[in-house]
Structure formats: structure tokens, C-alpha cells
Steps between C-alpha positions, in 0.01 A plus 500: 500500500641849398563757727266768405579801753718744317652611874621129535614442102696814542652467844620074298602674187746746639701281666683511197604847549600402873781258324689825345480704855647117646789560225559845592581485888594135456791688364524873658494322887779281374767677298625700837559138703863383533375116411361633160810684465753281600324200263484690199818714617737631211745671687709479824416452829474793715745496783192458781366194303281669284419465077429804269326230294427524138635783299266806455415389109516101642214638718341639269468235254391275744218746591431609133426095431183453597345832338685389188297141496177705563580727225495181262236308662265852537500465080478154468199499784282629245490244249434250757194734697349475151576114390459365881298775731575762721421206754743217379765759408565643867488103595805453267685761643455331841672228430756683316591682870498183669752394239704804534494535878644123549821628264559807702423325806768230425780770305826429533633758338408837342435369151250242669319778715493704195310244263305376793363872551470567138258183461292703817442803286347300242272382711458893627466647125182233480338605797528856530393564098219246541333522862413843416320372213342248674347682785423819243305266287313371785449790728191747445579864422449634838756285704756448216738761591522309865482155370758530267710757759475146726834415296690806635398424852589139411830582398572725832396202749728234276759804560443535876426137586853375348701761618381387882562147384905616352548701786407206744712278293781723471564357939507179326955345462637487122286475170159389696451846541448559136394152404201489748311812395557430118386123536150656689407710198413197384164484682293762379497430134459119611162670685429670209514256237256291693302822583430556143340181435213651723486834252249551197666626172517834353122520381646692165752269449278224535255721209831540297481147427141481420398354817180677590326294783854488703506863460141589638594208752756675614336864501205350687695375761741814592250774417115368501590333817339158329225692375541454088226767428697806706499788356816572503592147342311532194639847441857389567455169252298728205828751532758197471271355204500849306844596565610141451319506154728819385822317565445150402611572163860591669445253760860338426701773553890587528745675665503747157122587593593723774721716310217555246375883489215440663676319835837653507382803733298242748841260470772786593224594749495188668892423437563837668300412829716223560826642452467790668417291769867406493626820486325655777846266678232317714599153462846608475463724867348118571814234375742771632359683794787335737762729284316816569426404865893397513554899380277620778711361793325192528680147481447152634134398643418865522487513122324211461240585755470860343436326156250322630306846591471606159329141421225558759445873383481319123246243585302758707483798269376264233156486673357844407559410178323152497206715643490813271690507223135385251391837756823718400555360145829407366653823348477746843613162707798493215556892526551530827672225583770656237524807667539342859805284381658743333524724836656256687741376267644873441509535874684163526784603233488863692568366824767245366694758320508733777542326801655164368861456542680264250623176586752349261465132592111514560374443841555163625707442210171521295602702211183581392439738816792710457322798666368533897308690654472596880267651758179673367593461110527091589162560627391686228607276243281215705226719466513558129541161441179424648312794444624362113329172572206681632401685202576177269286274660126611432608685187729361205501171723156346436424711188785427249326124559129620478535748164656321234232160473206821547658648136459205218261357329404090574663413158889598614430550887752220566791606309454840572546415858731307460695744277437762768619278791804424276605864550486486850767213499728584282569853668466307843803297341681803376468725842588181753835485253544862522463623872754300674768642212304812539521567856836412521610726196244796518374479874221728579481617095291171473206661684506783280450297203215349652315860593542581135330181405259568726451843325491371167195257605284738648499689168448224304197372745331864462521499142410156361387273758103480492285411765346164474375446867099364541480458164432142358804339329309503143407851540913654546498430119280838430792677696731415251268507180290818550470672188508900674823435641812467323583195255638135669425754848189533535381749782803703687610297783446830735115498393425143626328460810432237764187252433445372844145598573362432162660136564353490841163537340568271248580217679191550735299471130396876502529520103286846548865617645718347276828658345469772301475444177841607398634157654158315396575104302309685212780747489758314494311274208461803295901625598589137403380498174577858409885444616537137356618420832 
């Protein structure tokens, strides 16, 4: 029997997304340990017994693996979420972890823990393009945003929950103290595999391939409750059978299709999201926050333990997103969030070049921290750092996961996502190659060329990203196609609004309030076949 409450599907689904937050402290709690260090040490001994451990680019590599398998397997997960299922393509990737995870957990060697880690990200690149997909396909207008935002929050407790686990291990004599935590990622993606079995599929998946009774199945059971003559239901199915009956003649789409005139502005939209994701330096503030706390005076257990803040302060600051952002919409959430970051990463390079003092070797003989701060600027550096986290976590956290499956039509909604989610890995693979080189060469200047990224995104939000939140996944397409705005635009991003109370009535079957016209199925019919979309 399926599993019909879209709460429960989601809170199964994004266990996926809790695997790449597993990755990312299974690493950042471990890197600073002598055992890690003195393993995968490659050069002397320090004369009290301790290891500098692998060079700054070693480190880097090894770090830059597993976003480099998800950057393959993020392309390749859209061919099979179209030939298997959303459903049967995140179960793949579950066993590809537990594959992955037994090589890293049983490395001998750097070469070993770098294939082991690079067979994880494939495994990540299929779950975090397609459970987005999944639950967007699934979830009703109103509560997408927060359904879909459920693999940001996912992604902070994996963070949080296996950085507790390192740091407890990191007590533990010799290599157990690495081996342990990376054998016990095994067990969520062994939970989710069998979770999955419990889920429905993607309703328009399932009407991709013709088969109608699944899909109204399937829509009965998440959003008529059982009831196959809702309201709501029969609305939902007729807009899946119209749209559907537009695209079937491309059903069997490439790649090439996205880069058509007609789907390159939605494609660099959604491409864009993801990688400016990356370059906010969130998951990088995340795989090397022990470098900056190292700068800020702190060393030993105290840095570990003042890691582990930031993790909390991620995982709780995801909430009010979860519970507004289909409220707020996605391009203010996006806008401000920009702004924030930028503030405190200035003040961080500020502070660093005017109260750091230099240290040739690096602190601790860590070369990357070759700057330290003392007294209130150590404390102010802290601060930044988590104010930084603060302002990430219900903005360009959840959303760069909820926006891009909201912009595409049914027809290339799996590649897209997947092409979208590629972006996201391949700069996550370029930036954890860069910073350890980067802090050790340019020091604070790296948190200047995050500000200006930061910058550069909030002008690119205001100007081109439309809003698509409360608005049904069929009806985004008139966005793109209306024939007032301009050509492959559609209507200014800066003149789209939030749809949340028109959805609202919707979904309670008050058709007498239904969205405007100018995002009505019969609009984007008549867009459809005026654009040749």
C-alpha cells in the first residue's frame, strides 16, 4: 500500500539530500584530527607527534571528488528519471552510496578514499537533481515551496548529525576514528532505499508514459485524500492531460532541447540558481570552517565544538523557510538573502585585513590559516561566520532546490534539473579545489571574491528571475511564453508576483477565485501554440 500523505513522502524522499550534508561534515569534522592526518600524512612529523596531513591541493582533490562524481551522475540522472522514474532512480543512487561508503570506509590510501568518495557523489548528483523533482511533481502548489525546501533542511541535519558522530569518533585510537563515521553513512540510504518502496510515483511521470489510471491513482491518493471525484483532483489530472497533449509530440527529448530559443532563458535561469548557490562560499564556509575557526584563535576541541555551532544555527534557520517561503515567494527570499551574505563576508575580509597578523607557517602548521586573529576581531570573525550561515539558511539554502523543477515544462523537467543540479557540482568541485590553495595564497582576498559574487547574483535575481510561487507547475509556462513581454522572456521578472492565495483557493475547489487569467491553462494553450513552444 502506497504512502499517500505528502508530509510523510517528503520527509522519505529527502533523505537523499541528508546523504550530501553526511558527506560534507563526514569530512569538515575530520580533516583537523591528527589520526586523519597522520594516515593520509604527506609530510613530516611535527616534533610534538603531530601530522600536517595531506598537502593543501592533496586536500583538495580529495574534497573536490565527490562533487566531481555528482557533477557526472547529476547529467546522467536524467536519462534514467525518464527511462526508470523519479522513484527507482533515487533507489539506484542508494545503493550506489552504500557502494561508495564501504570503499572510503575501508581506504588505504588517498587514491582509494578518493575513488571511494567520487562513487558517493554519484550517488549525490542522482538525488539532489531528482528528489526535487519528485516531491515538486507530487506536492500541490500551496506547500511546494516547503516540501521541496524539506531537502535543504535535510541536508543541514545529515550535516549536523555526522559532524556529532566525527567529532565523537575523533576520541576513538588510530584510523577507527575516520573509519567508524564513514562506515555509518551507510545507514540512511540503506533506510531510504527501503523507504521508497512505500512511495507512489511522480503522477506526471507516470502520464508521460501514457499511464492514465496510475496517474489519477496516484493524484487521488496525495491530494483527494481517497476521494477520486475532489475537486481539486480532476482539475489537477485535466491540466496534466492538456499540457501533456502539447508536448507529446516532443515527448523524447534531448539534452539539445534546452538550448532551443524557446528554453534557453528558463535553462540559464535554472543553471544560475544552482551555481550561485556555490558561490555564495556556503558549502565551502561548511568543508572548511575548521581553517577559518583555526584563523580566529581557535584550535583543538574548541574548534570543533565551535563548528558544530554553525551546524545547529544551519538546521534551525532553515525552518522559517520550510514555513514561508510559498508566503514570501522565491525572488525577495533570493534578494535578501544576497544582500545579507554579502555584508558579512566584506566585514569578514575587513576584519582579517586589519586586525590579522600573518603567520608564515599557518597556525598549527596548517598552511591554509596563515592569518590569526585575537581578542574582539577573533570574536568578530565567529560572529560573521555565523551571522553568514544565518542569512544562508532560509534563503539561497532551500530555494536554489525549490526554483529550478518550478521553471520547465513536463516534457524536459528531468534533464533540465538535472542540467541545473549539474551546475551546482561542478562549481562545488571547482571551489573545494580552490579554497585550501586560496586561503593559503590570497588569505582574507578569498572573502572578497565571494561578496562580489554575491553582488553579481542579486542583480541578476532582480532582473531575470520570475516569480513562480502558488502557481501550478503547468501554469509557470505562460511566464515564459506571454506574448506582451519580451520574446523567449515573457513578462519582466520584476513584474511577477506571488500566487499563494489564489492557490489557497484553488486547492479548497473555489474555481470562482481562481488565478487570474493571465496564468489561466487556456493561456498558456493559446501562448503554446502561438510560440511553437
Amino acid at each position: 500500500m502506497a504512502i499517500g500523505n505528502i508530509y510523510l513522502i517528503a520527509a522519505i524522499a529527502v533523505v537523499g539530500g541528508g546523504l550530501f550534508g553526511f558527506d560534507i561534515s563526514s569530512m569538515s569534522a575530520i580533516i583537523s584530527t591528527n589520526q586523519y592526518s597522520c594516515y593520509f600524512n604527506q609530510g613530516p612529523r611535527n616534533a610534538d607527534g603531530t601530522c600536517q596531513g595531506p598537502t593543501s591541493t592533496t586536500q583538495g582533490g580529495i574534497t573536490a571528488a565527490m562533487p566531481g562524481g555528482s557533477f557526472i551522475a547529476a547529467l546522467i540522472s536524467g536519462y534514467l528519471s525518464d527511462m526508470f522514474g523519479r522513484k527507482r532512480a533515487i533507489m539506484i543512487g542508494c545503493v550506489i552510496w552504500v557502494i561508495g561508503s564501504t570503499i572510503c570506509c575501508a581506504a588505504q590510501n588517498i587514491g582509494m578514499l578518493v575513488a571511494g568518495r567520487f562513487i558517493n557523489g554519484f550517488c549525490v548528483g542522482i538525488c539532489s537533481a531528482q528528489v526535487p523533482v519528485f516531491i515538486s511533481e507530487l506536492a500541490p502548489p500551496t506547500k511546494r515551496g516547503r516540501l521541496v525546501g524539506l531537502q535543504q533542511w535535510a541536508i543541514t541535519w545529515g550535516i549536523m548529525i555526522m559532524f556529532y558522530v566525527s567529532y565523537g569518533c575523533s576520541f576513538l585510537d588510530g584510523p577507527k576514528a575516520f573509519r567508524v563515521p564513514w562506515g555509518l553513512q551507510m545507514i540512511p540510504a540503506i533506510l531510504l532505499f527501503f523507504g521508497m518502496i512505500f512511495l507512489p510515483e511522480s503522477p506526471r511521470w507516470l502520464a508521460r508514459k501514457d499511464r492514465w489510471e496510475e496517474c489519477h491513482a496516484v493524484l487521488t491518493l496525495v491530494h483527494g485524500k481517497g476521494d477520486p471525484n475532489s475537486p481539486f483532483v480532476a482539475r489537477e489530472y485535466q491540466e496534466i492531460q492538456d499540457t501533456w497533449k502539447f508536448e507529446r509530440e516532443n515527448a523524447d527529448v534531448t539534452y539539445l532541447e534546452l538550448f532551443k530559443p524557446n528554453m534557453i532563458n528558463r535553462t540559464h535561469i535554472g543553471y544560475f540558481t544552482q551555481v550561485w548557490s556555490q558561490l555564495t562560499g556556503m558549502n565551502v564556509m561548511m568543508y572548511y570552517i575548521t581553517y577559518v575557526f583555526l584563523m580566529a584563535g581557535l584550535t583543538s576541541n574548541a574548534n570543533l565544538v565551535a563548528s558544530s555551532i554553525q551546524y545547529v544555527i544551519n538546521v534551525v534557520m532553515t525552518v522559517p523557510a520550510l514555513l514561508f517561503v510559498d508566503r514570501w515567494g522565491r525572488r525577495p527570499t533570493l534578494l535578501v538573502g544576497a544582500a545579507l551574505m554579502m555584508t558579512w563576508l566584506f566585514a569578514n575580509a575587513g576584519i582579517l585585513a586589519s586586525y590579522g597578523v600573518y603567520v608564515p607557517g599557518g597556525v598549527d602548521d596548517k598552511p591554509e590559516a596563515k592569518i590569526q586573529v585575537s581578542g574582539a576581531a577573533s570574536k568578530a570573525v565567529i560572529a560573521c561566520s555565523y551571522l553568514f550561515v544565518a542569512s544562508y539558511a532560509p534563503t539561497w539554502g532551500p530555494v536554489s532546490w525549490i526554483y529550478p523543477p518550478e521553471l520547465y515544462p513536463l516534457r524536459v523537467r528531468g534533464k533540465a534539473v538535472a542540467l541545473a543540479t549539474s551546475g551546482n557540482w561542478i562549481f562545488n568541485f571547482a571551489l573545494g579545489y580552490f579554497v585550501p590553495p586560496a586561503f593559503e595564497n590570497i588569505t582574507w582576498k578569498t572573502y572578497i571574491i565571494f561578496g562580489v559574487f554575491c553582488i553579481a547574483m542579486f542583480i541578476h535575481v532582480f532582473f531575470m528571475f520570475p516569480e513562480t510561487a502558488g502557481k501550478p507547475l503547468e501554469e509557470v509556462e505562460a511566464l515564459f511564453t506571454d506574448p506582451s513581454g519580451p520574446r523567449y522572456i515573457g513578462i519582466p521578472a520584476w513584474k511577477t508576483r506571488v500566487a499563494f492565495k489564489e492557490a489557497v483557493a484553488l486547492e479548497h475547489g473555489d474555481f470562482e477565485k481562481k488565478i487570474s487569467n493571465e496564468y489561466s491553462p487556456e493561456r498558456v494553450e493559446h501562448t503554446v501554440e502561438k510560440t511553437g513552444a
